[in-house]
N, C-alpha and C positions, 0 to 999 in steps of 0.2 A: 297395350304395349307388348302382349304376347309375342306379335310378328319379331319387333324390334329386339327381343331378348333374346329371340332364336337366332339372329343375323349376329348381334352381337355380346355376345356372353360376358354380363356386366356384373361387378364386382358391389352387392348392395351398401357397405359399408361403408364404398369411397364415397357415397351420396346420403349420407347420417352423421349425425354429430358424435362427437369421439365420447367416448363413455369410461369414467376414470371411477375405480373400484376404490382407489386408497383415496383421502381426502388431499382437498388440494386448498393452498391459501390466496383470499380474494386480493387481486393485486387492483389496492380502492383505486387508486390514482388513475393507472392503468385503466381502467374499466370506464372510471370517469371519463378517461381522455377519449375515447371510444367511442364512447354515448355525446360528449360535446361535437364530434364530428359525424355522426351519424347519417346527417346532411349530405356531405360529401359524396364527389361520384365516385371519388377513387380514393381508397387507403390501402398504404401500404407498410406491411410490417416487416421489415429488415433486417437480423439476425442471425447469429449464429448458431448453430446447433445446440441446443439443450437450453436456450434463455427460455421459453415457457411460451414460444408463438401462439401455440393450437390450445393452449392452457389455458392461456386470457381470450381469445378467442370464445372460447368452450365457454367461461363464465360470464363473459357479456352477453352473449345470445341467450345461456338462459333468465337474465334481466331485462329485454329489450320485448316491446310489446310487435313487435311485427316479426315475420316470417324471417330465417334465413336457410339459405339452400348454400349446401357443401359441397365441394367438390376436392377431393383427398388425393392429390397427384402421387404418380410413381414414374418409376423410369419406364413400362409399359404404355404411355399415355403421350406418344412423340407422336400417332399420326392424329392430324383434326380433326376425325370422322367420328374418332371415340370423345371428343371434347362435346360435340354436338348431340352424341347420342347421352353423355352422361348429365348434360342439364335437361335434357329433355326428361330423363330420369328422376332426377332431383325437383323439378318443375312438377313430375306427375304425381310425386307427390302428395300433394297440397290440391293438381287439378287434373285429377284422372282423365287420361285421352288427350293430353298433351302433347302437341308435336308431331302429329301423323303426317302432315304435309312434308316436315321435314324429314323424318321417316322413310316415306314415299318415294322421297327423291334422291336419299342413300341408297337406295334400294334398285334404282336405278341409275348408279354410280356410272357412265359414259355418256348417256344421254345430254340432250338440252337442259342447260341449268346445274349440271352438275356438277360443276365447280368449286371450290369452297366459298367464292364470295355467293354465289347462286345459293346453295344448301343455306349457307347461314341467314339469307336474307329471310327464305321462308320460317326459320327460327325466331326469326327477330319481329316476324310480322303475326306469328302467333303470341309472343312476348307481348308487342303492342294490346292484344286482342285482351288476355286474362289480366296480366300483372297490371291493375291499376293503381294497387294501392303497395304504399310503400314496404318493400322488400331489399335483404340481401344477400348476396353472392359472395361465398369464405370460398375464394381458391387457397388450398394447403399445399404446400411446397412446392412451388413452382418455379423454385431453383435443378427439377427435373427435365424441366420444358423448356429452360432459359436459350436455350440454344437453337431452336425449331423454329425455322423460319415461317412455314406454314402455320404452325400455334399462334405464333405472335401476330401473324396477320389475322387471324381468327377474333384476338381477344382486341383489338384496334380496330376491327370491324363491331364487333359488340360493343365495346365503351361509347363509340361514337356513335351508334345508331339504336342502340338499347330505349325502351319507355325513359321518361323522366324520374319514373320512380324505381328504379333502379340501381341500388347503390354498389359496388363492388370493393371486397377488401381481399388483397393480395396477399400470402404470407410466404416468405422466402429467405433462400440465407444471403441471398444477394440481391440488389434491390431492380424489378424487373426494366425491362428495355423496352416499355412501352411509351403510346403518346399519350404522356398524363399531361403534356405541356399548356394544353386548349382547358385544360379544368383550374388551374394552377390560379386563377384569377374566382374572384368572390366565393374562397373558402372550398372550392372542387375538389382540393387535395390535400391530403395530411399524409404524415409520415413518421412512424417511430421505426428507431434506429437500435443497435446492438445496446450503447450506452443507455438508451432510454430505458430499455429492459433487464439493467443488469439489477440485479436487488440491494439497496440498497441498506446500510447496517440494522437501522429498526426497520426493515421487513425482514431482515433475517431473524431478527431477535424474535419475530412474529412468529414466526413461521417453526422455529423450532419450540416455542411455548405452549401457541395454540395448535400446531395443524401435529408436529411430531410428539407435545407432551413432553418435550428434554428439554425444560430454560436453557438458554446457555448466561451468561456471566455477563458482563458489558466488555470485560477485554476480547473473552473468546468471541462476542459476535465481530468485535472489531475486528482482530485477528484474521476469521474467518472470511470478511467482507475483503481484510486485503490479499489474502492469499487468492483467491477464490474470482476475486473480481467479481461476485455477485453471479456469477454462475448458477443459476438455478440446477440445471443437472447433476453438477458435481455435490452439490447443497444437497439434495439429495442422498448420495452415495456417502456422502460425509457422514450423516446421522444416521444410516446401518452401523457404521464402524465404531461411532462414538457409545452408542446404545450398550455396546458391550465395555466398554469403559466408564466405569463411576466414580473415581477419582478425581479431583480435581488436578492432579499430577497426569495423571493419567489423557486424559482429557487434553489437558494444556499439551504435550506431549506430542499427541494426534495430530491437533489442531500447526502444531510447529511445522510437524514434518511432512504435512501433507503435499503432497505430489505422488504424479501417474505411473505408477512401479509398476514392473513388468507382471506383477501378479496381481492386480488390482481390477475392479471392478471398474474406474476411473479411465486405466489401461483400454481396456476390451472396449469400453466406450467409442472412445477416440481411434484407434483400430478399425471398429467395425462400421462407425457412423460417418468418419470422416477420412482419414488415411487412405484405408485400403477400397476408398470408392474414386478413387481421385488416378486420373491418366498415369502413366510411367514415370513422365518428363515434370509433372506438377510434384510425383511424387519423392522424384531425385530434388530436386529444386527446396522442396520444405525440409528432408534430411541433410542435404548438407547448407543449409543458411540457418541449421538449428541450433548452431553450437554458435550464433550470436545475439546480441542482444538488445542490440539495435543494428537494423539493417540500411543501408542506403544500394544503388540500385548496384553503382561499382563494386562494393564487394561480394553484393549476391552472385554480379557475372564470373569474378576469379573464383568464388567458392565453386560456382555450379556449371561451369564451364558455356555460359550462354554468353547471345549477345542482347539480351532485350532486359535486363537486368526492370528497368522502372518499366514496362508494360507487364511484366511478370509477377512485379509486385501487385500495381493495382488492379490487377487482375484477379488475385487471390481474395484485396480487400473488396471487390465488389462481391464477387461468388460465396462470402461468408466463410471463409476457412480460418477465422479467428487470427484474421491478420488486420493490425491499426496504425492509420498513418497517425506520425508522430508530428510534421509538418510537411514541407515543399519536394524535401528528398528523404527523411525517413523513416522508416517504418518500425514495428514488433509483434510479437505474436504472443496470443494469453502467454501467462505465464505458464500455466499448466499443462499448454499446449505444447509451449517450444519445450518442456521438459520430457513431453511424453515423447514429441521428434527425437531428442539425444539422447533417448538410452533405445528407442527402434534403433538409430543411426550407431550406437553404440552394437546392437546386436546382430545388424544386417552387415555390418563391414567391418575390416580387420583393425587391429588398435594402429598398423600402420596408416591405414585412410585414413582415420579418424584425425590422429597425429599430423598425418600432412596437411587437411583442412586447418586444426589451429596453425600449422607454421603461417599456412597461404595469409590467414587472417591475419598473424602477429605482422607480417612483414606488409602488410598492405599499412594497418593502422599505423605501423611506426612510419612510415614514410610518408604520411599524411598527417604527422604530429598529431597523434592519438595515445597518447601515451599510455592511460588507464586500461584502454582496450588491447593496446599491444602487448602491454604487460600479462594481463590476463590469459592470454591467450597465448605466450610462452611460458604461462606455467602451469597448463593443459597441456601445452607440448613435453612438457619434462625439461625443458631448456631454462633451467635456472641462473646458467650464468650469462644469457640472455636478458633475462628477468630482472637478475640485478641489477646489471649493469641501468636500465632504465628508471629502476627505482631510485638507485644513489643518486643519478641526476636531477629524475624530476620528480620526486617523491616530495619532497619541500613545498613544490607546488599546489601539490593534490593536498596537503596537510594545509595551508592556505586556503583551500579553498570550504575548510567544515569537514573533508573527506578521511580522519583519520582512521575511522574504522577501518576501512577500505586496506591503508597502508596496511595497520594491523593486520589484515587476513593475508597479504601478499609475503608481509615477514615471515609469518608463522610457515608458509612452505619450504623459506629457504633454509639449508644447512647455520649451524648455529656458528661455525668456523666462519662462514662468507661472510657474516653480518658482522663479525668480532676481528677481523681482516678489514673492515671497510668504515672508515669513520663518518663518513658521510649516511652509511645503514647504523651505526650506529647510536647515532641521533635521533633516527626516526624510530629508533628500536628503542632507542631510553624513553622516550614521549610516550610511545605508545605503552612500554611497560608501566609506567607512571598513572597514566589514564587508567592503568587495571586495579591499581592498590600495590601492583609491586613495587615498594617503594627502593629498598636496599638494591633489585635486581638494576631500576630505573637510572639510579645514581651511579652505578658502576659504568654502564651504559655509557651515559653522557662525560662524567669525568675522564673516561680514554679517549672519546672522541674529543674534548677538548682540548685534553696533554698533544694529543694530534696536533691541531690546527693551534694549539699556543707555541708547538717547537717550529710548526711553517711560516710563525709568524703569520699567518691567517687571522686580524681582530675579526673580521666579521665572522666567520665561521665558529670563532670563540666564542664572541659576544651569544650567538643563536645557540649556542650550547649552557652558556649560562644563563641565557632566557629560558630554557626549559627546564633546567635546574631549578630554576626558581618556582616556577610552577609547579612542581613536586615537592616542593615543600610547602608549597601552600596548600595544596590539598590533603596532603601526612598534618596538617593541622599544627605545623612547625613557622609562625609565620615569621619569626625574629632574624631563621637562619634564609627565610625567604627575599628578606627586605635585603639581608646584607652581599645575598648573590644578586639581585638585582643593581645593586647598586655596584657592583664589583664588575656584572655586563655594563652599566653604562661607562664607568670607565675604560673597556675593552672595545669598546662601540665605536667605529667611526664615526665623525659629526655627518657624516650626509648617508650614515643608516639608517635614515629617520623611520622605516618601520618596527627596526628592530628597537631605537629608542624608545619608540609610543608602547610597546608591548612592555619596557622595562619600566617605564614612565608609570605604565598600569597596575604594573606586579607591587608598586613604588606605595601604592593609591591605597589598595584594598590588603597590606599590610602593614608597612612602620608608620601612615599616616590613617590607618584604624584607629589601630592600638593606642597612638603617642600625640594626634592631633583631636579640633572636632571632626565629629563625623562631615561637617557639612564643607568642610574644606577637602576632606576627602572624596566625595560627592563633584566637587569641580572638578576638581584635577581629571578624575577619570568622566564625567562631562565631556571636558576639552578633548582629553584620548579619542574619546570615543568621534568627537565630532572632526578631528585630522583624520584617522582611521576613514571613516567615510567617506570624507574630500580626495583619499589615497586611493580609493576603491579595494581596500582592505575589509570586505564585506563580513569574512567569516569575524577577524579581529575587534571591528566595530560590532558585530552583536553581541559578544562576549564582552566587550565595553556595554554597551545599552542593558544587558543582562547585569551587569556591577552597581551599573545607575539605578537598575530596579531594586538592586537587594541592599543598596546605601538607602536609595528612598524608602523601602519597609521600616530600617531601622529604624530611623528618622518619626516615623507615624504618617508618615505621606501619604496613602494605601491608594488614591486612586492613581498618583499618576509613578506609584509605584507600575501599577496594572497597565497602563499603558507600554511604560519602557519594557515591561517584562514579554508583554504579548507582542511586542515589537521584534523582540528576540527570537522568541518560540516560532514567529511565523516562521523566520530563516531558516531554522533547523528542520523546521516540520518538513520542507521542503525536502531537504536532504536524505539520502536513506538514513535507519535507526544509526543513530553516532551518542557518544558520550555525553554531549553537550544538552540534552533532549529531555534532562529529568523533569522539566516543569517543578520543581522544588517549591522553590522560593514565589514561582505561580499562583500555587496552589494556595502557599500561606496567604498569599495577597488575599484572594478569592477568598477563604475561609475569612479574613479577616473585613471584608467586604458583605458577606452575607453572602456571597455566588457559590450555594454549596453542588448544586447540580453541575457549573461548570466546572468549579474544582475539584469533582470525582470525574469530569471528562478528560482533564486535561491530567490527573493523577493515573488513571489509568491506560491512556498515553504513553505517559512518560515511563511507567513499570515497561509494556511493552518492549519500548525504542531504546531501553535501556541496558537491557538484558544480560549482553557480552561484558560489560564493567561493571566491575564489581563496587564500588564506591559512588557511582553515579545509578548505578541501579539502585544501591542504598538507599541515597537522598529520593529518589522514586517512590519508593516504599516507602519513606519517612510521611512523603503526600499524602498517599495512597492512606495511611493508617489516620491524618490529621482531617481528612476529607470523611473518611470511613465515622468516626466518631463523632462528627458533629452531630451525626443523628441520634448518637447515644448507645450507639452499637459497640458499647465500650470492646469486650471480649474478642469481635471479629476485629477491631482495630488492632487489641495486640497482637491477636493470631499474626497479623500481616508482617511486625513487628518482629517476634519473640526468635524467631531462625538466625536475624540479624544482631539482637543486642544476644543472643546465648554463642553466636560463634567468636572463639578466639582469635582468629585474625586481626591484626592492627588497619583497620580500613578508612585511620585517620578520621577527620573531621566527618566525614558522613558515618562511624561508626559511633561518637559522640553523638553526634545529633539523634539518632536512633535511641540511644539509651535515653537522653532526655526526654525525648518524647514516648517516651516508653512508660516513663514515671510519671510525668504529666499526664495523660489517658487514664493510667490505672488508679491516682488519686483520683481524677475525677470522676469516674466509675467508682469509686469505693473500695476499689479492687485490693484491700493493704494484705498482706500474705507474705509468706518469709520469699517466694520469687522476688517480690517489690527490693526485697534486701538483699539481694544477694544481685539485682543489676544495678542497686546504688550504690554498693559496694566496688565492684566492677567498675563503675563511673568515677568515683574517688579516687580509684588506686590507678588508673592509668593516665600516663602523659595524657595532659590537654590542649585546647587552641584556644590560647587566652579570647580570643574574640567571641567567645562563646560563654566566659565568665558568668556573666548575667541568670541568664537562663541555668546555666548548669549549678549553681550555688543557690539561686533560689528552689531548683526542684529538689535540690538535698537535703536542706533546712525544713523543707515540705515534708518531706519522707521521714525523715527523722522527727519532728511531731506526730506525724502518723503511727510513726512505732513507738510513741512514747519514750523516744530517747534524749528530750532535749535536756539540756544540761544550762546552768544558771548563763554561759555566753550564747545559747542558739541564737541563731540568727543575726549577730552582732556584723559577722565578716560580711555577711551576706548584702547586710542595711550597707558599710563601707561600700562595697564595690559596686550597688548599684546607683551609691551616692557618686563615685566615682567618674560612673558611663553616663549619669544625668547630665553633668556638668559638661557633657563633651556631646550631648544631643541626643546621648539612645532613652 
């Protein structure tokens, strides 16, 4: 191969297996799937940049008992002449003196035969000659070459006239334009995809155990898997940074705010690997469609001044630029991707461009009844009265639909005058403060917007205001003054506001017929809600009904088909981004009280997650969280999870009760008795309660108080009354 090395000065690396100095973790599944299609003429691996192509590649071939020959593409490797000379290469290998025919005939590059389909035949008829036994062919990036007209005839001459034993596996960030079509039948072809290779939560949790030495937690891998989208590259760079973080705060911290900042190692990635290799036209096109977040093909052309808006898309998602169709028309890009595009886009152009793309965007979605996106995107612009104006409208909508977090982030930009001016922001601004534990702020909120709409004479807008009113007192753990604004909305109610009645009908359910009925009549009623609600297509409404049905049924002792209504619930929300509704609470109890403790630490630590922004629904997360934690006997890390919440003074209502109680419950059962133990049952005594919670909280005092040897000739007497009480009515 002397002659040939002198003609063509070959790069020996591109024709060797990649050689990785740090450890790397065996992706089984992956490798498996490999070895199950081994058979195969043609595989081909499809991915974006940093999923681990050449990685799982690298680890298969050293578990497979036959030969494979590598071939390591770059952007130098566009004419065929160097294709033929590097498996000739890679060929000789394994069979010294390989290839001289075809050698020969490069060599003689004008001559008879010298053509590419000529050269390659004599390749292919030395091929026939040694390779009898089974071998494979790793082409590595040949998202290089995707474009070469000549290559591609090359490699469609080789597929189809290659020995039988000849297998070939592709590896690219887009999937190639060959004819795999003639293999496609008795198993010729296989195919893994970006998604097949994104890592999945336990492979992360693997991955940073065994291969990095840094456990992570079950929430951080969770966390991590959704930020991340299983990104192996970024996985990577993550555990440099975390390394010097040993905190659990710390840590969590990281893991939140992760994204591709202009000084980041994440940064320079994406930069150098993908960005800045990409045309002019590809590269204006990802900068300005990156300030959205979902794309369809009309708005990528008014953002980016084209007219091929959907060939421009799928063009990105074949090539591997971490672009994903969403369906028919639209698209999105990693998350970490489109971040790293808008703060480039942010640096490369003035805050006017920038600002004029959100107007282009606000004014395309608004007139396309987009409301969310329009909104969003006039409050990028700075154009808030804009923004309001869209929210007062349809903001009621988006709160229907599960989405109040959302509102919540769009109030928080506006001036606090706009929203206290506007009783329609009002409203959504009392609910939302309400959702937070702001209970006093919530109320003032909703009572001006009422006085509003009770001097315009407006019932419905009333009625909707003391629906929410109502709801804030049900969770301040007030349910007496709950029932009687609900029943004050349905007399404000018009009779054919039947949604707004079923929501009062509800509040009606799960308070003055708690407290005053049995529970199992309470149980119908909201039942029925929940079953109109459905038939309404009131979806977010009826799961918060189905979610009431489960937590009457726990009362009850129902436990499994408590778990049904509940998980029936949760799926809704899971769906939805992290929202209030998401704590899995009551979930969790089921599950513990079911024996399901592995899913009840799955779905506890969830719900802590999705919880995060509310403060009273992150409570009851954490109340899970600490109820699942314990079953194993882990009394101390239960309270840990616990003790932030029952020692903070904040009035956080009924989930701040809950917390105490099961604060004292863990720690008697641990053994744990200590003057702490006295001093959060004290706490638990002295402040307002939610009579609904009676039971529970008078039994764990009476507990506590034998525990410290305080009981007195009546202990326990109120305690026996009241839960003679809640027998009688089914708890």
């Amino acid at each position: 191969m002397e002659e040939l090395k002198s003609t063509y000065p070959l790069i020996h690396n591109k024709v060797t297996s990649p050689r990785y100095v740090t450890p790397t973790l065996r992706r089984a599944r992956l490798v498996d799937w490999l070895s199950s299609n081994a058979e195969a003429r043609a595989v081909v691996i499809a991915a974006d940049a940093g999923y681990g192509k050449t990685t799982l590649l690298w680890q298969w071939e050293r578990e497979v008992d036959f030969p494979c020959y590598w071939y390591k593409l770059d952007r130098n490797d566009r004419d065929w002449t160097l294709h033929i000379s590097y498996l000739v290469e890679a060929i000789s290998q394994h069979y010294p003196g390989f290839g001289r025919r075809a050698h020969s005939v490069l060599r003689q590059m004008g001559g008879p035969g010298s053509s590419r389909p000529g050269v390659a035949a004599y390749l292919l008829a030395e091929m026939h000659e040694k390779l009898r036994e089974p071998c494979t062919f790793i082409i590595d990036d040949w998202q290089f070459v995707a474009a070469v007209t000549e290559v591609r005839g090359l490699w469609n001459q080789i597929l189809r006239d290659a020995p039988p034993s000849c297998r070939f596996v592709f590896a690219s960030r887009g999937k190639p334009h060959l004819q795999f079509a003639r293999f496609k039948t008795h198993g010729g072809y296989a195919e893994l995809k970006t998604d097949d290779l994104r890592m999945t939560e336990a492979e992360i949790a693997e991955l940073f155990r065994d291969v990095y030495r840094d456990p992570l937690t079950a929430d951080e891998a969770a966390e991590l898997e959704r930020r991340t989208e299983g990104w192996a590259a970024s996985l990577q760079l993550v555990e440099v940074s975390l390394r010097e973080r040993r905190s659990p705060e710390e840590r969590r911290a990281l893991i939140e705010s992760l994204t591709a900042k202009s000084d980041s190692d994440l940064f320079a990635f994406l930069a150098e690997e993908v960005l800045d290799q990409q045309p002019e036209e590809t590269r204006n096109f990802l900068l300005s469609t990156s300030i959205l977040h979902q794309i369809t093909p009309e708005v990528a052309e008014r953002l980016a001044g084209v007219h091929d808006g959907t060939r421009r898309l799928m063009q990105l998602e074949h090539t591997g630029l971490f672009t994903y169709r969403l369906d028919e028309s639209r698209f999105r890009y990693h998350g970490l991707f489109r971040e790293f595009l808008e703060r480039r886009l942010e640096d490369e152009r003035t805050d006017a461009e920038v600002m004029g793309l959100h107007i282009h965007a606000a004014s395309y979605f608004e007139t396309s009844a987009q409301w969310p996106e329009a909104i969003y995107h006039y409050l990028k612009a700075g154009l808030q009265r804009q923004a309001a104006r869209l929210i007062a409208r349809y903001g009621e909508e988006v709160v229907a639909e599960g989405r109040l977090g959302m509102v919540d982030e769009w109030l928080q930009q506006l001036p606090a005058k706009t929203i206290r001016d506007n009783a329609r922001l009002s409203l959504l601004h009392g609910e939302a403060l309400g959702i937070g534990g702001n209970w006093e702020g919530a109320l003032t909120a909703l009572e001006r917007a009422r006085a509003f709409f009770a001097k315009k004479q407006d019932r419905r807008m009333e009625a909707l205001a003391l629906v929410k009113e109502s709801s804030v007192y049900h969770y301040w753990g007030r349910p007496e003054i709950a029932s009687q604004t609900a029943k004050a909305g349905l007399a404000a109610a018009p009779a054919d506001a039947r949604d707004l009645r079923l929501r009062l009908e509800g509040n009606l359910a799960i308070t003055s017929q708690w407290l005053h009925e049995p529970l199992e009549r309470a149980l119908n009623s909201v039942m029925r809600v929940t079953a109109e609600a459905s038939q309404m297509g009131l979806e977010h409404y009826a799961a918060i009904g189905m979610h009431n049905v489960g937590h009457l049924q726990l009362e009850l002792g129902d436990i499994q088909r408590a778990i049904a209504s509940l998980e029936r619930a949760a799926g809704f929300w899971n769906q939805l981004p992290p929202n209030p509704f998401a704590d899995n609470y009551n979930l969790v109890r089921a599950h513990v009280a079911s024996g399901n403790t592995e899913r009840a630490k799955d779905l506890a630590r969830l719900g802590v997650v999705r919880t995060k922004n509310w403060r009273p629904m992150h409570t009851e997360a954490l109340c899970g969280l600490a109820l699942a934690t314990s079953v194993g006997g882990d009394w101390q890390a239960a309270l840990d999870v616990l003790r932030p919440q029952v020692l903070n003074a904040s009035d956080l209502g009924t989930a701040a009760e809950t917390a105490r109680i099961h604060f004292l419950e863990i720690a008697l059962e641990g053994g744990l008795v200590n003057e702490e133990l006295r001093d959060v049952a004290g706490e638990l005594s002295s402040r307002e309660h939610d009579p609904r919670l009676d039971v529970p909280r008078e039994a764990v005092l009476t507990l506590v108080t034998h525990a410290l040897g305080e009981c007195g000739i009546d202990c326990g007497t109120s305690t026996r009354r009241t839960i003679s009480e809640w027998s009688q009515r089914g708890a």
